[in-house]
C-alpha positions as CSV (number, residue, x, y, z in Angstrom):
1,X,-62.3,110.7,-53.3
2,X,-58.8,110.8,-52.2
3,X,-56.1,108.9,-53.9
4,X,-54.9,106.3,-50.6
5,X,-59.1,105.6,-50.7
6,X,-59.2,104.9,-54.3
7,X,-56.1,102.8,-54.3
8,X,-57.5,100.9,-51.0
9,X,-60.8,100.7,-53.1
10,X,-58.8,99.5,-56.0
11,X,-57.0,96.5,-53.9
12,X,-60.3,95.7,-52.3
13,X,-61.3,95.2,-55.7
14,X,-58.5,93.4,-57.2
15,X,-58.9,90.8,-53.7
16,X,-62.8,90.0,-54.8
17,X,-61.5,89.5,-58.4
18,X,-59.5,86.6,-57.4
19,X,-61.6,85.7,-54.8
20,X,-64.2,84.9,-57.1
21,X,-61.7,83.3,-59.4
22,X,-60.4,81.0,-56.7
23,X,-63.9,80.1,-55.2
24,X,-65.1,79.3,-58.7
25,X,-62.5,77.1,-60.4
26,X,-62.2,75.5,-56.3
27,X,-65.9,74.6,-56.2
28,X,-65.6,73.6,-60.1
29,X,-63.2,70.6,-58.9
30,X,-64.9,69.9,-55.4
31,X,-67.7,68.8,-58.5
32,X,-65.9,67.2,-59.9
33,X,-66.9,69.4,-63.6
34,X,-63.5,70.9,-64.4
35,X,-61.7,68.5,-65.8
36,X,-61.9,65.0,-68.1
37,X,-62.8,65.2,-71.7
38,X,-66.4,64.9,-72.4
39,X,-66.0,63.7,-76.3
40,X,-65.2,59.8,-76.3
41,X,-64.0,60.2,-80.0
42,X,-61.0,62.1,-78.7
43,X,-60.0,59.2,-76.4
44,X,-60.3,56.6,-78.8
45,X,-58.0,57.9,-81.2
46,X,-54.0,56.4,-80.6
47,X,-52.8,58.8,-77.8
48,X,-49.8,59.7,-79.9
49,X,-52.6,62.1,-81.9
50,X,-54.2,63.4,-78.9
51,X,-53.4,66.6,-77.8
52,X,-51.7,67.4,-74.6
53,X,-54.5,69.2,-73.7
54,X,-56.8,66.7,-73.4
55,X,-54.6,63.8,-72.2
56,X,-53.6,66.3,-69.6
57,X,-57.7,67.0,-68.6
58,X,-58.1,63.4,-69.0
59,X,-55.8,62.2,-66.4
60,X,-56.7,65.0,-63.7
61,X,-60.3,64.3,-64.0
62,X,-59.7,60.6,-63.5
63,X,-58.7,61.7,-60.1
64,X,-61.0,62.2,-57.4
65,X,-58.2,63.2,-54.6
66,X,-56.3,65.7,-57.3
67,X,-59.5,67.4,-57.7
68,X,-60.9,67.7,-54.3
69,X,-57.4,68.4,-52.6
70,X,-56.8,71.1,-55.4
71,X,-60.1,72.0,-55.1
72,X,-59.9,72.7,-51.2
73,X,-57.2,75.0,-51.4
74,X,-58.3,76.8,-53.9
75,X,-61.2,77.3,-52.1
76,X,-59.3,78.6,-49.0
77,X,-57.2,80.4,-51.0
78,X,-60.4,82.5,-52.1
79,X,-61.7,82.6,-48.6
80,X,-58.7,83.9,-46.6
81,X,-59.0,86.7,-48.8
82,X,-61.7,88.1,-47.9
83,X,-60.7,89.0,-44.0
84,X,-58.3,91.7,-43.7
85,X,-56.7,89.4,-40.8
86,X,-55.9,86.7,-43.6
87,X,-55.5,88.7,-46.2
88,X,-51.6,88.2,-46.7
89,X,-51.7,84.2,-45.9
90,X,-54.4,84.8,-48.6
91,X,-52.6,86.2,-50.9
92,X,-49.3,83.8,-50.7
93,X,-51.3,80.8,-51.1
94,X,-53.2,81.8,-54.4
95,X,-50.0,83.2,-55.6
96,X,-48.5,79.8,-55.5
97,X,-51.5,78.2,-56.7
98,X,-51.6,80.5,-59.5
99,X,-48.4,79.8,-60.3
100,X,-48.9,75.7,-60.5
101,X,-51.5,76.3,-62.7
102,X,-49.8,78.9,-65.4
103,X,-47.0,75.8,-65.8
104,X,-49.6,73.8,-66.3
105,X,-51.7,76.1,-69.1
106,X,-48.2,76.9,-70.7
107,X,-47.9,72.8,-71.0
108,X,-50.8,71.6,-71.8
109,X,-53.5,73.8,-73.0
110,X,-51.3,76.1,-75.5
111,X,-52.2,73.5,-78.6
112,X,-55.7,74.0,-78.3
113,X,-56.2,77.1,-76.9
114,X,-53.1,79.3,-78.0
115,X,-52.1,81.6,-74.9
116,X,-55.6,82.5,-73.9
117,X,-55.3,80.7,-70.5
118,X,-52.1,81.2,-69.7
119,X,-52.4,85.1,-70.2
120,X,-55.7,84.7,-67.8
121,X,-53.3,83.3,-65.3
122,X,-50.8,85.9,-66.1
123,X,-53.1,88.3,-65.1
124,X,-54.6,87.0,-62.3
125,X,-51.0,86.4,-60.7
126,X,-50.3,90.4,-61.3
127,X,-53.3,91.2,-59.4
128,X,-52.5,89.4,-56.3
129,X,-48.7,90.4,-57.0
130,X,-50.3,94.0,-56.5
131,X,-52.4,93.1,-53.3
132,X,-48.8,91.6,-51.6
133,X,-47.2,95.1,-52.8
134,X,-50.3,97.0,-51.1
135,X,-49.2,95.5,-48.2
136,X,-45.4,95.7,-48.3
137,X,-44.9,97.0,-45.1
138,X,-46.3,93.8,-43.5
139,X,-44.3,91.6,-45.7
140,X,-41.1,92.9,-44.8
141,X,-42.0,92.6,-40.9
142,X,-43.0,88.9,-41.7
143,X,-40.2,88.2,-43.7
144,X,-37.4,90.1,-41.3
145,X,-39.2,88.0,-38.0
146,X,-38.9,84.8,-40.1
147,X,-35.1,85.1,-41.5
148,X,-33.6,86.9,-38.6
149,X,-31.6,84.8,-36.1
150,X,-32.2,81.5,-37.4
151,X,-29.8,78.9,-37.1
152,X,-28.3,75.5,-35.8
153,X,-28.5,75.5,-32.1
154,X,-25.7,74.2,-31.8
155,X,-21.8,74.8,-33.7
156,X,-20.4,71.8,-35.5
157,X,-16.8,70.9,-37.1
158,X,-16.0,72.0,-40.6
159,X,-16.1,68.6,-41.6
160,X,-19.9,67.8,-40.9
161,X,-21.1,70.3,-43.3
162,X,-19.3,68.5,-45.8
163,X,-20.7,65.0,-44.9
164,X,-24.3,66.5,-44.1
165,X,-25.2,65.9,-48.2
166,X,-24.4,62.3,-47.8
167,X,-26.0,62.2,-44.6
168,X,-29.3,63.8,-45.9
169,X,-29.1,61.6,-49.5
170,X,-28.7,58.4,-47.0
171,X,-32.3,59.6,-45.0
172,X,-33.7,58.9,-47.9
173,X,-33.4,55.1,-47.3
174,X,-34.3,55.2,-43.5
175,X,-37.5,56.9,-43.9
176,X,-38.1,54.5,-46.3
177,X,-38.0,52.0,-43.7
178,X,-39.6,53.7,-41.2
179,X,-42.7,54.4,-43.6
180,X,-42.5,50.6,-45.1
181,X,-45.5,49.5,-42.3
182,X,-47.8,52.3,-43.8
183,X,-46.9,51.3,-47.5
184,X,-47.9,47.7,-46.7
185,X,-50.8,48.5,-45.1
186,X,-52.0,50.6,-48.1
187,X,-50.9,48.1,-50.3
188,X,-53.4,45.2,-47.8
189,X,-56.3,47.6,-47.8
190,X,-55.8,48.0,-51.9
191,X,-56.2,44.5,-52.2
């Protein structure tokens, strides 16, 4: 075997690692199995004495839309890398799920289960950190077409770009009014 087919065999490999990974844990939430704490001792102790861990797995099983929304991408995380066409949207997705869920570990699983996790994580972030590098070539062409020649449209005064922050902090408040008919109609329905 030559050595560009064993490292393409390699990569092939390293994508159906994480593709099972992803698929897994994404149809463990879809059920609705992954998280919440199973021992209702734990929960009746003073939260002050419960560990982060499980106040953490607590709260995200206690939501349905965290876990199938999480659940989803991961999922489609795991299936976009599987075809060679996706492979790179793939990749970029899982590596930013990945990385969401190694702050997590590192915050809240640590106490009970030492660096286990996290060091999962760890790895599986390196391995698609390898599949992107594979494919270096095609990230630079993506990343040159999506940085070059962008900009305004238009050329402004000097002075705009120094009122834009206060600008931007004050759109804060009109899409709060904009958005206030969808937040009252939420808050109707929740009643």
């Amino acid at each position: 075997m030559k050595k560009e087919k064993l490292i393409d065999f390699g990569v092939l490999t390293l994508r159906w690692y994480l593709i099972f990974y992803m698929i897994s844990y994404g149809w463990s939430k879809l059920t609705l199995s992954q998280f919440g704490v199973h021992d209702p001792s734990i929960l009746e102790q003073p939260i002050k004495d419960i560990d982060s861990f499980y106040v953490a797995w607590h709260l995200y099983g206690r939501s349905t839309f965290f876990n199938i929304s999480t659940g989803i991408l991961e999922i489609v995380g795991g299936i976009l890398l599987i075809f060679n066409r996706t492979i790179l949207i793939g990749a970029l997705l899982v590596l930013s799920i990945l990385a969401q869920i190694l702050v997590i570990d590192i915050a809240f699983t640590t106490g009970i289960h030492g660096v286990r996790l996290p060091i999962r994580i760890s790895g599986m972030i390196l391995t698609d950190v390898l599949i992107l590098y594979y494919y270096k070539e095609k990230i630079l062409v993506a990343w040159k077409s999506l940085t070059n020649g962008i900009t305004t449209k238009f050329k402004y005064k000097w002075f705009i770009y120094l009122i834009l922050p206060i600008i931007g902090f004050l759109m804060d408040f009109l899409i709060a009014i904009l958005t206030m008919p969808i937040k009252m109609l939420f808050d109707w329905l929740g009643k």
